[in-house]
C-alpha positions in Angstrom: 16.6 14.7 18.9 13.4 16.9 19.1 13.8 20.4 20.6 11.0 20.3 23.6 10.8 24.0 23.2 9.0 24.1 19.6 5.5 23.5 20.3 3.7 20.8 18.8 1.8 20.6 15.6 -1.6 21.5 14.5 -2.8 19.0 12.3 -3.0 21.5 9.5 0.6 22.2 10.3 1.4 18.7 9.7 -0.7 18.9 6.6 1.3 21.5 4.9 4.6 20.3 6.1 4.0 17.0 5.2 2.1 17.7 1.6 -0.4 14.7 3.2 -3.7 15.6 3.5 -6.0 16.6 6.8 -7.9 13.7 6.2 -5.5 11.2 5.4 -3.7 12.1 8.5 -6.8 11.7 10.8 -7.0 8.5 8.7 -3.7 7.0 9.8 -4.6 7.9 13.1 -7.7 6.3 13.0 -5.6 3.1 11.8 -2.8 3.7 14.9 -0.4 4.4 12.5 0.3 7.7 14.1 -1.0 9.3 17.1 -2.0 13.2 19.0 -2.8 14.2 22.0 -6.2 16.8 22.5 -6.1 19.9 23.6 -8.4 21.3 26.0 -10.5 22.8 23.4 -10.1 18.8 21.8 -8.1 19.6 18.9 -5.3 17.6 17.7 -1.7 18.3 18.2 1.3 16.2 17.0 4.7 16.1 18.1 6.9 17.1 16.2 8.8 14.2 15.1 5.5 12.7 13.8 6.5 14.5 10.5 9.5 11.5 10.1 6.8 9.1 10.8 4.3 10.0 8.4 7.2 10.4 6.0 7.8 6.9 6.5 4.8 5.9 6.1 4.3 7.5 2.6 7.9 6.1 1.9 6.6 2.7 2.8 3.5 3.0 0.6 5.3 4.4 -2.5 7.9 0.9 -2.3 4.0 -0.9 -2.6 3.4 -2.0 1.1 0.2 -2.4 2.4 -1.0 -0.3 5.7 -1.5 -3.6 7.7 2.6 -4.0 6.9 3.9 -0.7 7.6 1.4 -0.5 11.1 3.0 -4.1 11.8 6.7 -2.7 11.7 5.7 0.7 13.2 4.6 -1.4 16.4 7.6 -2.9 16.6 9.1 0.3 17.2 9.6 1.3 21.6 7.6 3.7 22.4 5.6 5.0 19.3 9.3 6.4 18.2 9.9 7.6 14.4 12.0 4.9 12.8 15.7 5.4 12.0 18.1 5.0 9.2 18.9 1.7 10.9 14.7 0.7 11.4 14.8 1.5 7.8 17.1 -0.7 6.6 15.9 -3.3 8.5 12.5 -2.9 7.6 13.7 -2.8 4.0 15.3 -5.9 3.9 12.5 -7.8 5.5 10.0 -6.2 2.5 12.9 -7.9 -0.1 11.0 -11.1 -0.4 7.7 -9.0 -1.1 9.3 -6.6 -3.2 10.4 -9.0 -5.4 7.7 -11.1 -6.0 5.6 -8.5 -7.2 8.5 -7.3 -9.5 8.3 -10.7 -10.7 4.4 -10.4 -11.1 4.9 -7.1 -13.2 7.3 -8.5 -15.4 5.2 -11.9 -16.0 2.4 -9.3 -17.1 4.5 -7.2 -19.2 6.0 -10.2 -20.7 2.7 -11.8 -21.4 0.6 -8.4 -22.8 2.4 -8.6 -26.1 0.3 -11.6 -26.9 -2.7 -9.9 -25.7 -2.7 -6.4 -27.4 -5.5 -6.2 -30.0 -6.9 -10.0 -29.6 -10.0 -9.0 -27.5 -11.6 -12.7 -27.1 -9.9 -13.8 -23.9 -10.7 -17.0 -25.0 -8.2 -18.1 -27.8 -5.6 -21.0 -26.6 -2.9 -19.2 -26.9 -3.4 -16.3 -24.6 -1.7 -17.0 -21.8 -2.6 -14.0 -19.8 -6.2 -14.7 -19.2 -6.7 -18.3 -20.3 -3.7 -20.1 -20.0 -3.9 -23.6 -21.5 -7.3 -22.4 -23.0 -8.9 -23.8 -19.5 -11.9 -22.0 -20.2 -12.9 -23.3 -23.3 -13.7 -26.9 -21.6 -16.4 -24.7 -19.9 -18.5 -24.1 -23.5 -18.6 -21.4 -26.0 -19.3 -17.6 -25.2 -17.0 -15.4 -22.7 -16.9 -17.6 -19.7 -15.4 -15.4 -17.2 -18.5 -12.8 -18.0 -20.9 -15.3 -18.4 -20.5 -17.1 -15.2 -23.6 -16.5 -12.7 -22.0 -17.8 -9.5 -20.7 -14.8 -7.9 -19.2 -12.2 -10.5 -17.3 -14.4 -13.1 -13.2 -13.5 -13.0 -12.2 -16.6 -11.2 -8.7 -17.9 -11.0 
């Protein structure tokens, strides 16, 4: 539990406790991931377990989750509370299914790279990472993903 004694924290406090930047910290704010109250001279002060919660939130991002994920979790949470070990966990286990998919994307791309390193055309048959099945080449000669003119070329 938070001693009510301590006073709150500056937002340069926060800063340097939390090695996040001023900015990104009036950032998250600005996306309601965390939130201050104003002095009377309008400055910003944080209480003081805001720290856990922007820990968590850089926690959250390292694992690869978007803002919009870690804000939806973070409103599930009574009262604008700091998560627990317990939120933690459960949050964790319903980022699994994400998790694991993109570990699954990473190791398609490192699998496929190998055939990739050094050929430079992006257009032979056999690369599988950027033309699979040679799709492209149905469309003529030439680079087709640069050469396309309807709205920027890489298209899936």
């Amino acid at each position: 539990m938070v001693n009510a004694t301590l006073p709150d924290l500056t937002v340069g406090e926060l800063a340097r406790r939390s090695g996040v930047p001023a900015s990104a910290l009036r950032f998250y704010e600005d996306e309601g991931l965390i939130r201050s109250r104003r002095t009377a001279g309008n400055q910003r002060r944080y209480r003081r377990d805001t720290l856990r919660r922007v820990t968590f939130i850089r926690m959250s991002q390292r694992v690869g989750m978007p803002l919009s994920k870690i804000r939806e979790v973070l409103g599930l949470l009574s009262d604008d509370r700091t998560p627990t070990r317990a939120d933690w966990a459960r949050i964790s286990r319903c980022w699994q299914d994400d998790l694991n998919a993109r570990i699954r994307q990473m190791e398609q791309l490192r699998d496929q790279l190998d055939d990739c390193i050094g050929c430079g055309c992006m257009s032979l048959a056999k690369c599988r990472l950027a033309n699979p099945g040679d799709r492209l080449g149905a469309d003529g000669p030439g680079p087709r993903r640069l050469a396309d003119h309807r709205g920027g070329g890489y298209e899936d």
